[in-house]
C-alpha positions as CSV (number, residue, x, y, z in Angstrom):
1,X,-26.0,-39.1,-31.6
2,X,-24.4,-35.7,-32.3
3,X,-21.0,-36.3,-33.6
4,X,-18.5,-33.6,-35.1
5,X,-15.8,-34.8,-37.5
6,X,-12.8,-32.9,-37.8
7,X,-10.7,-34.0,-41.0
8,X,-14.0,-34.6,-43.0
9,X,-13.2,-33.6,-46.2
10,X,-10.7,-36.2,-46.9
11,X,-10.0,-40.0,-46.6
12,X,-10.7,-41.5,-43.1
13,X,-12.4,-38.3,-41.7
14,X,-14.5,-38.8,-45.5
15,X,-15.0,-41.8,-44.4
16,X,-16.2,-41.7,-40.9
17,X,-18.5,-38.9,-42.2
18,X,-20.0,-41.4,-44.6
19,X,-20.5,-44.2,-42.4
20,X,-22.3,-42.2,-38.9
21,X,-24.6,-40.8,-41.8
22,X,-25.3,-43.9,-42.9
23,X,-25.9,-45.1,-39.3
24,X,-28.3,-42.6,-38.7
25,X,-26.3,-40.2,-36.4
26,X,-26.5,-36.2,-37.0
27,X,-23.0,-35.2,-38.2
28,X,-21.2,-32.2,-38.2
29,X,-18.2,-31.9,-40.9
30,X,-15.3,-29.4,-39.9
31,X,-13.9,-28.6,-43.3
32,X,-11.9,-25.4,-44.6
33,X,-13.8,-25.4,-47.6
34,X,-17.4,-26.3,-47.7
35,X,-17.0,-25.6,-51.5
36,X,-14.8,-28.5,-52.2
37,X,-17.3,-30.9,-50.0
38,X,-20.0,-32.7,-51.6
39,X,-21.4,-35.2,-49.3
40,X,-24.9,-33.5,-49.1
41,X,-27.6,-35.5,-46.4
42,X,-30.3,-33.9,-44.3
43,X,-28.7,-35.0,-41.2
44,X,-25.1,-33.1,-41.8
45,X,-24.0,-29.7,-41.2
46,X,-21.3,-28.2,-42.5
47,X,-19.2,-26.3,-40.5
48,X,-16.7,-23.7,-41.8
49,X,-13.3,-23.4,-39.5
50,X,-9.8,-24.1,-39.4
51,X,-9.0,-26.4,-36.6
52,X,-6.1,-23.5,-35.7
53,X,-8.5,-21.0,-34.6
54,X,-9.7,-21.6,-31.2
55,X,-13.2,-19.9,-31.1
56,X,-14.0,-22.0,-34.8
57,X,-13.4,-25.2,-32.5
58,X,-14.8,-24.1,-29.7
59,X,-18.1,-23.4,-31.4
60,X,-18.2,-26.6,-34.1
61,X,-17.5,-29.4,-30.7
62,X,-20.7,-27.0,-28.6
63,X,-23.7,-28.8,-28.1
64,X,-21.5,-32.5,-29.7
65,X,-22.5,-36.1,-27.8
66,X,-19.0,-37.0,-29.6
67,X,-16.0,-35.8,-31.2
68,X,-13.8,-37.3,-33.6
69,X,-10.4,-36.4,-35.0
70,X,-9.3,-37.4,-38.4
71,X,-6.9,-34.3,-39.1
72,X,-3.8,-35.0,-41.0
73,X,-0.7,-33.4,-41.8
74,X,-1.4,-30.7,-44.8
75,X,0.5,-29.8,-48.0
76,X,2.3,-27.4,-48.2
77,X,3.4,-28.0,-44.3
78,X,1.7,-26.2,-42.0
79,X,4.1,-25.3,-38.8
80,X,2.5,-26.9,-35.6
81,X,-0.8,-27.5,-36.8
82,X,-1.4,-30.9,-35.7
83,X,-0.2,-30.1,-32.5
84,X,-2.4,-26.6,-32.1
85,X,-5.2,-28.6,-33.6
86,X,-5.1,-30.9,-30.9
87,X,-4.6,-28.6,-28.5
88,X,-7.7,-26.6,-29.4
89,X,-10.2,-29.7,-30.2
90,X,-9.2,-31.3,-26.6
91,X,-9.9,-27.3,-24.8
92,X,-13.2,-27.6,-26.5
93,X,-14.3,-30.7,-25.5
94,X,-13.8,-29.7,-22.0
């Protein structure tokens, strides 16, 4: 299965990236900052967006059997970010 995680680079979205690796699934990790991610594996992409810019989402859920969510408020706030987030990663799955 084809699964894109967005929220990967920290705690449960870490997580969940961790475990569909281990359970043999090809994973894609929506992360800011590819840099700061070091889960390596030859079944993950990593895929550069921020989950605010619709075309970014658009393109990282194309071509997904599933699609999971594991965003979280950021520090410093962020004004309506969850809620574009959202917004954007349920248009894309459409």
């Amino acid at each position: 299965m084809k699964i894109v995680v967005f929220g990967a680079s920290h705690g449960v979205g870490l997580e969940v990236v961790k475990q569909a690796l281990k359970a043999g699934h090809a994973v894609t990790a929506f992360v800011r900052s590819p840099e700061k991610f070091t889960v390596k594996d030859a079944n993950l992409t990593v895929f550069k967006g921020d989950s605010m810019d619709t075309e970014a989402v658009e393109k990282a859920i194309a071509g997904q059997d599933a699609v999971i969510s594991a965003l979280g408020p950021t520090r410093p706030p962020v004004p309506h970010m969850m809620e574009t987030s959202a917004k954007n990663i349920v248009a894309g799955m459409k």
